[in-house]
N, CA, C, O and CB atoms as a CASP TS submission, in Angstrom:
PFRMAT TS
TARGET T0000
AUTHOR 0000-0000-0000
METHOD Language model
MODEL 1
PARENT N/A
ATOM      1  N   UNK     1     -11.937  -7.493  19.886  1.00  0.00           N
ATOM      2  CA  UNK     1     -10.681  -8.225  19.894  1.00  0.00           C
ATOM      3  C   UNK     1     -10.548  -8.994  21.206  1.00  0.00           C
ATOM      4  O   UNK     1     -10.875  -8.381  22.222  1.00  0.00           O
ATOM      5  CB  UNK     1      -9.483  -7.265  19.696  1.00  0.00           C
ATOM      6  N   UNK     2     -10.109 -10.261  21.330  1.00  0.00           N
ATOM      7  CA  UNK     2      -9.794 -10.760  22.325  1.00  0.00           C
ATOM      8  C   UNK     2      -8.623 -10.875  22.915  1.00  0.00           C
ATOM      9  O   UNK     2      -7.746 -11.046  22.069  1.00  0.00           O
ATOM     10  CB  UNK     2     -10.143 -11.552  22.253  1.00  0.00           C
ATOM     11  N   UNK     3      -8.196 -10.855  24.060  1.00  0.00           N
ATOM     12  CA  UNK     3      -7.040 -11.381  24.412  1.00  0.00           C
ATOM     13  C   UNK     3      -6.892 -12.815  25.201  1.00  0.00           C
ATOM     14  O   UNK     3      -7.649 -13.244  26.072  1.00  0.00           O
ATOM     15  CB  UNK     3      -6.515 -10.402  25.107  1.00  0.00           C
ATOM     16  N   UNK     4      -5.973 -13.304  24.783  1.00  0.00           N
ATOM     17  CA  UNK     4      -5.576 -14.805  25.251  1.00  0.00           C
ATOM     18  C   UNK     4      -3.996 -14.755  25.495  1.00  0.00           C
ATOM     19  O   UNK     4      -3.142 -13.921  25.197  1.00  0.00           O
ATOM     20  CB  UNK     4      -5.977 -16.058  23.992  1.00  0.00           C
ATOM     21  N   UNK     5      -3.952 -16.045  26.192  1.00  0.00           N
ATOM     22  CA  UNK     5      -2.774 -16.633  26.654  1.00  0.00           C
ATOM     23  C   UNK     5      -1.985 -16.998  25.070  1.00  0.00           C
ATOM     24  O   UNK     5      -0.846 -16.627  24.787  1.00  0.00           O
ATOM     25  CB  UNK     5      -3.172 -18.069  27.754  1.00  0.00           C
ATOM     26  N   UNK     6      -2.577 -17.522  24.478  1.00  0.00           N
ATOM     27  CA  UNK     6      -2.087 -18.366  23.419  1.00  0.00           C
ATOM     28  C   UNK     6      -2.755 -18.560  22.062  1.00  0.00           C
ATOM     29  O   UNK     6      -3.848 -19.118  21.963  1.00  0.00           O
ATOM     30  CB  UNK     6      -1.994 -19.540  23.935  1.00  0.00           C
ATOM     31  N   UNK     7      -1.953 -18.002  20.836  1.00  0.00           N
ATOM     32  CA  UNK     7      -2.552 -17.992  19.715  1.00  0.00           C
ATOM     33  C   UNK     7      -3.015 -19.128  18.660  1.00  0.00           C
ATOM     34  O   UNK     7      -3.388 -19.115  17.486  1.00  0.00           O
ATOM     35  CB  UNK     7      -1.893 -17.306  19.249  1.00  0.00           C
ATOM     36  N   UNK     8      -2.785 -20.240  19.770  1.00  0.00           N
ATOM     37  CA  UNK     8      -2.480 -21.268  18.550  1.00  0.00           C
ATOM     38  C   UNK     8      -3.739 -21.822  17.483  1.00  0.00           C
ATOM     39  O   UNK     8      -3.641 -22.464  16.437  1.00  0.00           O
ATOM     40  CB  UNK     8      -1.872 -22.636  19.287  1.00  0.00           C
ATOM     41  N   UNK     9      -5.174 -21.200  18.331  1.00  0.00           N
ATOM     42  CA  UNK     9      -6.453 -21.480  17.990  1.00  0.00           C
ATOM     43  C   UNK     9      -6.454 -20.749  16.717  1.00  0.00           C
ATOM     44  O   UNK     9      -6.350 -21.146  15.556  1.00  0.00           O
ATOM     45  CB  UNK     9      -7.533 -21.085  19.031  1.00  0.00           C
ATOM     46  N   UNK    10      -6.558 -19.902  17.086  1.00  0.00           N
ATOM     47  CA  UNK    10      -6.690 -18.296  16.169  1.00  0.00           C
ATOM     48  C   UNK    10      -6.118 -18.405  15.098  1.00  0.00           C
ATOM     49  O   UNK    10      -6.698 -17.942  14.116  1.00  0.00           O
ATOM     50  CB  UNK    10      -6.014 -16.936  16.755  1.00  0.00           C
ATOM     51  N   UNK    11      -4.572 -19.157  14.889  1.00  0.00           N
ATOM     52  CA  UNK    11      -3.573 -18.880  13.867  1.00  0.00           C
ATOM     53  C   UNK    11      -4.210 -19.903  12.905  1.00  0.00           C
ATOM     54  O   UNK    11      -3.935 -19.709  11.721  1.00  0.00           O
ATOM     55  CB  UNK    11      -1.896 -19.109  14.299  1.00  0.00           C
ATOM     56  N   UNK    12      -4.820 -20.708  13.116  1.00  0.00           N
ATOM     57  CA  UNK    12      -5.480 -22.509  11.782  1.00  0.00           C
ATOM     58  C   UNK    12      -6.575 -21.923  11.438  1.00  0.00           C
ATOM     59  O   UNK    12      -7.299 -22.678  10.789  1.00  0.00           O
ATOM     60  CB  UNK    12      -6.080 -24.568  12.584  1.00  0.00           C
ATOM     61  N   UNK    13      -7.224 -20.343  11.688  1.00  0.00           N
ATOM     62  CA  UNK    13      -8.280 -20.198  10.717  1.00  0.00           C
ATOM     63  C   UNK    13      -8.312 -19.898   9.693  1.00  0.00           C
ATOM     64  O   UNK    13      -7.243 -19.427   9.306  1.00  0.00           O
ATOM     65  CB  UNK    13      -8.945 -19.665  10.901  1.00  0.00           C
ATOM     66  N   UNK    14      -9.214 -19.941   8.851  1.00  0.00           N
ATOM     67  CA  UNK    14      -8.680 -19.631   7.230  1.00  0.00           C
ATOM     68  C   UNK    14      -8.709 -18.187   7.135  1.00  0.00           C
ATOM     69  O   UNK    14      -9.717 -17.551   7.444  1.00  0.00           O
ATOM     70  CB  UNK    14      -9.706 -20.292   5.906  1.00  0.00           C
ATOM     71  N   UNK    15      -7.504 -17.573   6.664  1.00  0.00           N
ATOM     72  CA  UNK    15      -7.608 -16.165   6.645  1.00  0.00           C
ATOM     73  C   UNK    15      -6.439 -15.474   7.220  1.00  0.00           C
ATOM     74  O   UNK    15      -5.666 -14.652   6.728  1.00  0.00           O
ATOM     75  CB  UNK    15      -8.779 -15.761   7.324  1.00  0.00           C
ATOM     76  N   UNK    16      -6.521 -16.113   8.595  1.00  0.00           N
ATOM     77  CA  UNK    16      -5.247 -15.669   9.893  1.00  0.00           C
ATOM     78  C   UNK    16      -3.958 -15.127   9.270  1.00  0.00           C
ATOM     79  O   UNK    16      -3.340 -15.605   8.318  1.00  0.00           O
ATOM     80  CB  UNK    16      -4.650 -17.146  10.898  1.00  0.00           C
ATOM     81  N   UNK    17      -3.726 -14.238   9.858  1.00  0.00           N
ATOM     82  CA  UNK    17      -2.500 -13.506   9.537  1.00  0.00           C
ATOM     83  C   UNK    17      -1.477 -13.089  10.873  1.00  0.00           C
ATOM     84  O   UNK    17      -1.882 -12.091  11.470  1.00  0.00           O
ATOM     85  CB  UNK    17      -3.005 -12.172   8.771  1.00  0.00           C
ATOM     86  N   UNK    18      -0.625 -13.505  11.246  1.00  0.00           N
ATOM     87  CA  UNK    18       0.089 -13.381  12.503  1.00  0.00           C
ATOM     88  C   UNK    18       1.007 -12.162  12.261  1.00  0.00           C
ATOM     89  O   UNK    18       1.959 -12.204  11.482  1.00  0.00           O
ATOM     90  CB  UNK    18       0.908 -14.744  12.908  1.00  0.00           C
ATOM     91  N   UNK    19       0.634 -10.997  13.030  1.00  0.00           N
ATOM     92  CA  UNK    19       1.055  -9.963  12.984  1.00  0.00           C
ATOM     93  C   UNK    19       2.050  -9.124  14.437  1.00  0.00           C
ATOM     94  O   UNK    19       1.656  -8.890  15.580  1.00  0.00           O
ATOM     95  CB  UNK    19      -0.141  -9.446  12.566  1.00  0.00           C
ATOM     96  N   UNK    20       2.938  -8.940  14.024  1.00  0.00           N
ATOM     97  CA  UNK    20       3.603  -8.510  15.410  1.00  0.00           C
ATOM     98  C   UNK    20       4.214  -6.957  15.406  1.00  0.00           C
ATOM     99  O   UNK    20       5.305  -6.507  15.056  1.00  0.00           O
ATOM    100  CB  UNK    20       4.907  -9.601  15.750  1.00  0.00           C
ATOM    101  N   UNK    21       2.891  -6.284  16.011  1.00  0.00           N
ATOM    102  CA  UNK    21       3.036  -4.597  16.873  1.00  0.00           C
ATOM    103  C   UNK    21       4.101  -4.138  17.704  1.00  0.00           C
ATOM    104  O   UNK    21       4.436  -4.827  18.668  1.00  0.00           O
ATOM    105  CB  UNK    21       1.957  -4.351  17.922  1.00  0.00           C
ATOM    106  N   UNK    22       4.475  -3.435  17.538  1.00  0.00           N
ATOM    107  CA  UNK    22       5.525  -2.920  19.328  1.00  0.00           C
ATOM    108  C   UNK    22       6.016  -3.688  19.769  1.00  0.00           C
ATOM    109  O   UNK    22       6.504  -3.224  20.799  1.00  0.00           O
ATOM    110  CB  UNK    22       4.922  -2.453  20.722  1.00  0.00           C
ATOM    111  N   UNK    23       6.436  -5.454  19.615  1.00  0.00           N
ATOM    112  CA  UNK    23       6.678  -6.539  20.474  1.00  0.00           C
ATOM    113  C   UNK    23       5.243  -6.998  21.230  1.00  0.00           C
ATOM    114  O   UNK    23       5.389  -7.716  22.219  1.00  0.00           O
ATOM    115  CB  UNK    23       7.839  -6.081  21.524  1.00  0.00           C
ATOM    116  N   UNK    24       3.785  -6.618  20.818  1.00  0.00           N
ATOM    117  CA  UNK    24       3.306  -7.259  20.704  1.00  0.00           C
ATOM    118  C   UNK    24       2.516  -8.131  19.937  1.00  0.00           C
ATOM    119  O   UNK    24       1.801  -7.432  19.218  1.00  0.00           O
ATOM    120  CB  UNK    24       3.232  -6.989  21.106  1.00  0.00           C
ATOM    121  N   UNK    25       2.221  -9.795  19.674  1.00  0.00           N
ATOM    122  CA  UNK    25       1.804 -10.784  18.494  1.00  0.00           C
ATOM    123  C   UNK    25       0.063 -10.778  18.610  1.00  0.00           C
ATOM    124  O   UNK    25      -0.572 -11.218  19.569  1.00  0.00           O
ATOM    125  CB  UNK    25       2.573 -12.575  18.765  1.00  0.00           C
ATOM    126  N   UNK    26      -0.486 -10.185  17.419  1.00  0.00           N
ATOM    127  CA  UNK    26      -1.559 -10.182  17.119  1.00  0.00           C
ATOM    128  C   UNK    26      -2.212 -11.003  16.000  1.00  0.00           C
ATOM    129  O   UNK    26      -1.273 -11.454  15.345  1.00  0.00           O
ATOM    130  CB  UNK    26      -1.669  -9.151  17.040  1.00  0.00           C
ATOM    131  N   UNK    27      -3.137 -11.330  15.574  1.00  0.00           N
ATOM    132  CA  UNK    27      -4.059 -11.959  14.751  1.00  0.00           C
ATOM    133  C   UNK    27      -4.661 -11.382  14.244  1.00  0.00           C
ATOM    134  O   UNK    27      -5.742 -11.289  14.825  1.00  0.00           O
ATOM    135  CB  UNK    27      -4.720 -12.645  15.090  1.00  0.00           C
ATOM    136  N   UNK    28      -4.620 -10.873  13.412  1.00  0.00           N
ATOM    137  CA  UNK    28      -5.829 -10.452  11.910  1.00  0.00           C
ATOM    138  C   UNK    28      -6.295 -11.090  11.195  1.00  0.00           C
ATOM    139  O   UNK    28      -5.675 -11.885  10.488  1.00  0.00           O
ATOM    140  CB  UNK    28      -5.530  -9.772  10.879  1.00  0.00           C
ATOM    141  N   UNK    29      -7.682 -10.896  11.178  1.00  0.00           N
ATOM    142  CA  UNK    29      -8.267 -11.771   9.616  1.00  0.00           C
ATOM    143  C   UNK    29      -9.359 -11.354   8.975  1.00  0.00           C
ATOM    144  O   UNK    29     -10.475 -11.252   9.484  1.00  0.00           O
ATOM    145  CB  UNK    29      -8.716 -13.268   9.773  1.00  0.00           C
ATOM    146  N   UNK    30      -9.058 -11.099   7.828  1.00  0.00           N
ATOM    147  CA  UNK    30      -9.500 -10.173   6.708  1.00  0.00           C
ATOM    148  C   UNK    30     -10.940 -11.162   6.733  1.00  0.00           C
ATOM    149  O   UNK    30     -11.939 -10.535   7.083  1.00  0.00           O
ATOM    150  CB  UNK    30      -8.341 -10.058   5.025  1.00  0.00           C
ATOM    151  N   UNK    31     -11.129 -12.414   6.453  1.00  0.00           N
ATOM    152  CA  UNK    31     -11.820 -13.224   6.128  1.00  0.00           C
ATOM    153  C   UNK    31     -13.302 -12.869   6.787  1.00  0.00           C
ATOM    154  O   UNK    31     -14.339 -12.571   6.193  1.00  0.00           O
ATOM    155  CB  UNK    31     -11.168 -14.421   6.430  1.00  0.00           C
ATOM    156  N   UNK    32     -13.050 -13.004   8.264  1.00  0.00           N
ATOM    157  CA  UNK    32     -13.825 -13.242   9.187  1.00  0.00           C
ATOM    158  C   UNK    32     -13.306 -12.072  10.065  1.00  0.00           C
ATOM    159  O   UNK    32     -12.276 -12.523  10.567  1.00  0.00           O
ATOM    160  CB  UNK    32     -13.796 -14.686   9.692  1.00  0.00           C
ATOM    161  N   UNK    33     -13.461 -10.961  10.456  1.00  0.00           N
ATOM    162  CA  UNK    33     -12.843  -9.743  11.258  1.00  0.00           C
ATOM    163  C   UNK    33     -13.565 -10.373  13.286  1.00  0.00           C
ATOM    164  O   UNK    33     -13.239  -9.713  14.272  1.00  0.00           O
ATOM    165  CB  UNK    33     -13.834  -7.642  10.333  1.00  0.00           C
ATOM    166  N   UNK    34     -14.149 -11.191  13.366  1.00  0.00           N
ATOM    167  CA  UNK    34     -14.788 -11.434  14.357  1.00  0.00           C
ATOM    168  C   UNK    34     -13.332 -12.452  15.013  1.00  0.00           C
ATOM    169  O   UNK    34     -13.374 -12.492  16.243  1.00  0.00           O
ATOM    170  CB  UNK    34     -16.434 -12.108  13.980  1.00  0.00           C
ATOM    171  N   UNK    35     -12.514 -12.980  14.605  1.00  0.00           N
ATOM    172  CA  UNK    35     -11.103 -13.384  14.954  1.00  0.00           C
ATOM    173  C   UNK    35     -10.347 -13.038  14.975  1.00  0.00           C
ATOM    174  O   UNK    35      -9.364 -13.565  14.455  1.00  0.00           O
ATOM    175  CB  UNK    35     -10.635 -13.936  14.677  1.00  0.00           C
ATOM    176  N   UNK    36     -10.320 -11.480  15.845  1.00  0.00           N
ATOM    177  CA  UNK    36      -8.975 -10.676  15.535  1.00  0.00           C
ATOM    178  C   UNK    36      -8.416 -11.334  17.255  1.00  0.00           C
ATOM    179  O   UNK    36      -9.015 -12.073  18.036  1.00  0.00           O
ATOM    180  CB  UNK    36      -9.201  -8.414  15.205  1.00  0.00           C
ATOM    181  N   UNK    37      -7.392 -10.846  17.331  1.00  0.00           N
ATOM    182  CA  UNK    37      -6.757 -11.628  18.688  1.00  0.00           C
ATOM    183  C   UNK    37      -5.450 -11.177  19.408  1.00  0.00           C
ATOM    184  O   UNK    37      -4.456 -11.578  18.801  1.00  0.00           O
ATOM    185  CB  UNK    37      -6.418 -13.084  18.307  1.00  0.00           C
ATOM    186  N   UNK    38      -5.178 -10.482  20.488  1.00  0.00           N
ATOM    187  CA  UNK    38      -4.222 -10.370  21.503  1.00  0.00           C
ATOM    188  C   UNK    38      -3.337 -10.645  21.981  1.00  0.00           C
ATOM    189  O   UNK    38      -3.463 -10.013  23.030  1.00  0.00           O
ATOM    190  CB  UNK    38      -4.351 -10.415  22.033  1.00  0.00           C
ATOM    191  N   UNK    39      -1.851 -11.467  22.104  1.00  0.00           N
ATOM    192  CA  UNK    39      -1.194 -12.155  23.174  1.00  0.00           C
ATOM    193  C   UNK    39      -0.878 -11.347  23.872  1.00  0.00           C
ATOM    194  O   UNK    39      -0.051 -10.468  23.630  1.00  0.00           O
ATOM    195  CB  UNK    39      -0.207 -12.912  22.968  1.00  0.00           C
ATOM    196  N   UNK    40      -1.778 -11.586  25.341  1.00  0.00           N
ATOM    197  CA  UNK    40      -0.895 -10.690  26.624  1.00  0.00           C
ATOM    198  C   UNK    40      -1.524 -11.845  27.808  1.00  0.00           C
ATOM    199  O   UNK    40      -1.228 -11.733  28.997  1.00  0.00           O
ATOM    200  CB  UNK    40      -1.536  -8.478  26.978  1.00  0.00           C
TER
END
């Protein structure tokens, strides 16, 4: 999983699912699992 500043890459892939934990916004994607993603 990566973490980044900013999801905006992550969110236009095909698949992306914008998911939000504890108050924190994550990225899942079933499609491709190699684009999962962090905001911190």
């Amino acid at each position: 999983m990566k973490v980044r500043k900013s999801l905006r890459s992550m969110k236009s892939k095909p698949g992306a699912q914008v998911v939000r934990r504890r108050g924190v916004v994550f990225v899942v994607n079933k499609k491709n699992p190699r684009f999962k993603a962090r905001q911190g």
